[in-house]
N, C-alpha and C positions, 0 to 999 in steps of 0.2 A: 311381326308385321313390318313389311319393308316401309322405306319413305315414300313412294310412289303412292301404295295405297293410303297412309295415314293423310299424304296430302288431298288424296280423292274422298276420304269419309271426310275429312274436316270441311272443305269446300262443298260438299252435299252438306252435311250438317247446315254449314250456315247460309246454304239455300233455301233449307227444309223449316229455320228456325224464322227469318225473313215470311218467305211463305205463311207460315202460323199464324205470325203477327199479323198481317194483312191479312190475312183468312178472319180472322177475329175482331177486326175494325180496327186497328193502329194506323195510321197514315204512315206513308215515305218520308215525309217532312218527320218526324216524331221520331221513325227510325234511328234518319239520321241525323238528328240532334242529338240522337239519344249515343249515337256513336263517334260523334264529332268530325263527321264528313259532313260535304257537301250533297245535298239531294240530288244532283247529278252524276255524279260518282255513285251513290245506291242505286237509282234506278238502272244508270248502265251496269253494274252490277249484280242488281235481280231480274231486268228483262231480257238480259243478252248472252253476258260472260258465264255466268254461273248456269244456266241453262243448257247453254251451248256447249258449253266443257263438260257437263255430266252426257249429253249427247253423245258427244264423240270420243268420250273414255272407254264407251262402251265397244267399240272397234279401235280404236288407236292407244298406241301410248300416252302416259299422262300427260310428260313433257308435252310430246306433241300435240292433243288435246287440248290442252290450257295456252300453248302460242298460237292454234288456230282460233280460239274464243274470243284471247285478247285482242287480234288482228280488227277485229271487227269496231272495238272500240279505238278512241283515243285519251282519255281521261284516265287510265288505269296502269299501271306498272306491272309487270310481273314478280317485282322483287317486292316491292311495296304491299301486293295480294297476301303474298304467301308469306310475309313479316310479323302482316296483321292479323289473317283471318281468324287464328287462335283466340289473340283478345279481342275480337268484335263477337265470335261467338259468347267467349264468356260472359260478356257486355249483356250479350242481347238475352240471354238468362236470365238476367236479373230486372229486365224487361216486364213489366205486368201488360196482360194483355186485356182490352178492349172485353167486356160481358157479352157473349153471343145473343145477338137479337133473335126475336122469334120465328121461327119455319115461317117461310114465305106462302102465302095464302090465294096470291092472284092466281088464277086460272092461265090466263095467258102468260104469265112468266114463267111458271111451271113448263105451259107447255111448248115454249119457245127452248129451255131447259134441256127439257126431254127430246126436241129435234135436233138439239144441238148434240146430245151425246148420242142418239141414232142415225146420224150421218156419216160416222164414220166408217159403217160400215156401207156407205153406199155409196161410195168417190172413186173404188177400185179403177175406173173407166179410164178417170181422169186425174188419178193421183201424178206426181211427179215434177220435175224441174221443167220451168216456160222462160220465155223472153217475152216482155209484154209489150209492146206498142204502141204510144199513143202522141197527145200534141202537147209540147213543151209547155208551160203557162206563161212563161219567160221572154219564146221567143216563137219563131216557125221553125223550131227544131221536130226533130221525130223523136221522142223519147224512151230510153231502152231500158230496159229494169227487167232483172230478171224476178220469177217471181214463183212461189213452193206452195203448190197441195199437200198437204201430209196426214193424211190418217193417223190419229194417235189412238189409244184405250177407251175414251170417250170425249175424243173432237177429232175435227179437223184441223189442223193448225195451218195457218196461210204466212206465208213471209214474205214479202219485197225487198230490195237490195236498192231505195232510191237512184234514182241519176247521181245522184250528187253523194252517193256511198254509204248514207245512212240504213243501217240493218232495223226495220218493222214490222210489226207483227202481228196477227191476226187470229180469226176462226173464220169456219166457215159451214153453212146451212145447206143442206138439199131438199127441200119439198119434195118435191120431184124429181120423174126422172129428166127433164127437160130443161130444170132451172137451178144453179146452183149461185145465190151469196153468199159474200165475202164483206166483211168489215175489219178494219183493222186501223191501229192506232198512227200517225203521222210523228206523234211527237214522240217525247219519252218521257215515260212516267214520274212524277204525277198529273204532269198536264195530259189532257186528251184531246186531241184532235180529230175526229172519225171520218173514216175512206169507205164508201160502199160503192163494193160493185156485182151487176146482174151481170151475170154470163149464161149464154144459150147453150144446152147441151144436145150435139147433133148425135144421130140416132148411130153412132160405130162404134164398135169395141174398145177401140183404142185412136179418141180424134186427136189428131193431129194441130188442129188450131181451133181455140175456144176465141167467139165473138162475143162481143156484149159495150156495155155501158158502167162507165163511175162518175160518183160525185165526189168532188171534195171542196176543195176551199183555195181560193188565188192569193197573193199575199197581202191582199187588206182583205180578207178573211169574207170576201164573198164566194155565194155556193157556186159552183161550176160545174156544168154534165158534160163528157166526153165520151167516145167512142172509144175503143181499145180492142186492141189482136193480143192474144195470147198465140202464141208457137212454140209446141213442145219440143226440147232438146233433149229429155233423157226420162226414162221411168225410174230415176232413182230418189228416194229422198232423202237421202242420206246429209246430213249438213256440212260436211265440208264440204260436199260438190259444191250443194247450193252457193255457202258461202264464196266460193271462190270463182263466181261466176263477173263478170265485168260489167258494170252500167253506164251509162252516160247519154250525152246528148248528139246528132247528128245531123250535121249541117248537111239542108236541101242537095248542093250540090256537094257531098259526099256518100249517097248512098248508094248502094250496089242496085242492082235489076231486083231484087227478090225483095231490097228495103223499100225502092220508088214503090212497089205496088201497096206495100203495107201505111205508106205515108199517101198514098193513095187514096186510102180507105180512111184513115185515124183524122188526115189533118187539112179537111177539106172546106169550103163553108157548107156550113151545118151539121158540122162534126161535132161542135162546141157550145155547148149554151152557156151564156154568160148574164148575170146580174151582178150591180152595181147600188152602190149605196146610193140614194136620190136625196138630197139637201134639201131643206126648209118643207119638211111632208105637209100635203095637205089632207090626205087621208080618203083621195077623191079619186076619179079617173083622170085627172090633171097628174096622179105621181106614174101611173103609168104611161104617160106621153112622154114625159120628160126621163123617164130611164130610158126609154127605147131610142129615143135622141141621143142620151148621152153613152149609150154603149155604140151607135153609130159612128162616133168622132174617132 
């Protein structure tokens, strides 16, 4: 066995091993105590690098595979990776893992479950690489992120490429043929922060640009609903596209004829619903006067 490949089964390996653990109730934090890293370093580690490099081994070379992976992170070395991964696998061996709880019995999780792994076969429309559009929280930017459909064996997988460069990650649900969510994580794991977005599916084969609505959270951590343009750049899903696509913010007077219309639509009043924490509650129709006041200032 060459080096090439012993470095791609070890690296799977201890994605695979990782995986277990948390499939079996171990926390990240537990992980990595248990391996003497930082929980930031694991999680970019379990939800991006390791992922992503078994991805793209599968079309690329390894080398090249594991410095497009890294790319994505900053916390991680490539000589440091491949040093250690031997001993954190052996490590994580000797790991006990968490007693599997009982089969899950709710109805509705079940069947929330079950739509999540039969959706993937029902995104072919709209699988593929978008740029998304929407209003900065920041500033009166137009906000650019590109963003991934992926059909996988039993999900969707959904990516963003934040403004500000951060790689996250998602699933996504189709009810219908009309309406497809998406939810996906803001932070990195183990914290969660959750992004939901409704997107309208128009009745063509292959559309062009997906409308809808997200919620997430502004930086004191109120909820926030916005409008957003999807515009499809490529049917491919392939992850280094994706990864290699450019995000960021743009200033009103720097966008092209084809961005004005899409900031047009994203970052208008009424584009945006905002709430705000209301101080000294009274738990009356008095706490809604005084938000609507204080999101006005």
């Amino acid at each position: 066995m060459n080096q090439g490949n012993e470095q791609k089964d070890e690296l799977q390996a201890l994605y695979l091993k990782i995986e277990s653990l948390r499939n079996n109730g171990v926390k990240m934090k537990e992980i990595a105590d248990w391996l003497d890293i930082a929980p930031s370093v694991l999680s970019s580690l379990y939800t991006t690098v390791l992922p992503n490099y078994i991805e793209l081994s599968k079309t690329h070379p390894e080398e090249e595979a594991l410095d497009s992976a890294l790319m994505t992170v900053n916390n991680i070395s490539k000589k440091r990776l491949l040093s250690q991964a031997q001993e954190m696998l052996l490590r994580l061996k000797d790991m006990k893992e968490v007693p599997i709880e009982p089969p899950i019995n709710d109805s509705s999780i079940l069947r929330l479950m079950d739509e999540i792994r039969q959706s993937a076969g029902k995104v072919e429309a709209i699988k593929g690489i978008y740029t998304s559009y929407s209003l900065s929280s920041s500033s009166e930017h137009l906000k650019m992120e590109p963003f991934l459909i992926a059909p996988r064996e039993d999900h969707v997988r959904i990516g963003r490429i934040s403004a500000y460069g951060e790689t996250q990650w998602g699933f996504g649900i189709m009810p219908d043929p009309q309406n497809f969510h998406c939810m996906l994580n803001e932070n990195q794991a183990p914290q969660l922060t959750l992004v939901t977005f409704y997107l309208q599916i128009p009745f063509f084969k292959s559309p062009r640009q997906l409308r809808g609505l997200y919620i997430g959270q502004d930086y004191n951590r109120n909820p926030v609903a916005r409008r957003i343009l999807l515009v499809k750049e490529s049917e491919s899903t392939g992850m280094e596209d994706f990864l290699g696509r450019a995000s960021g913010l743009i200033a009103p007077g720097e966008l092209t004829p084809e961005q004005q219309a899409y900031y047009d639509y994203t970052c208008q009043p009424g584009d945006c619903i905002k709430m705000c924490t209301v101080p000294s509650l009274h738990m009356d129709e008095s706490d809604l006067i005084k938000e609507k006041k204080m999101l006005a200032l």
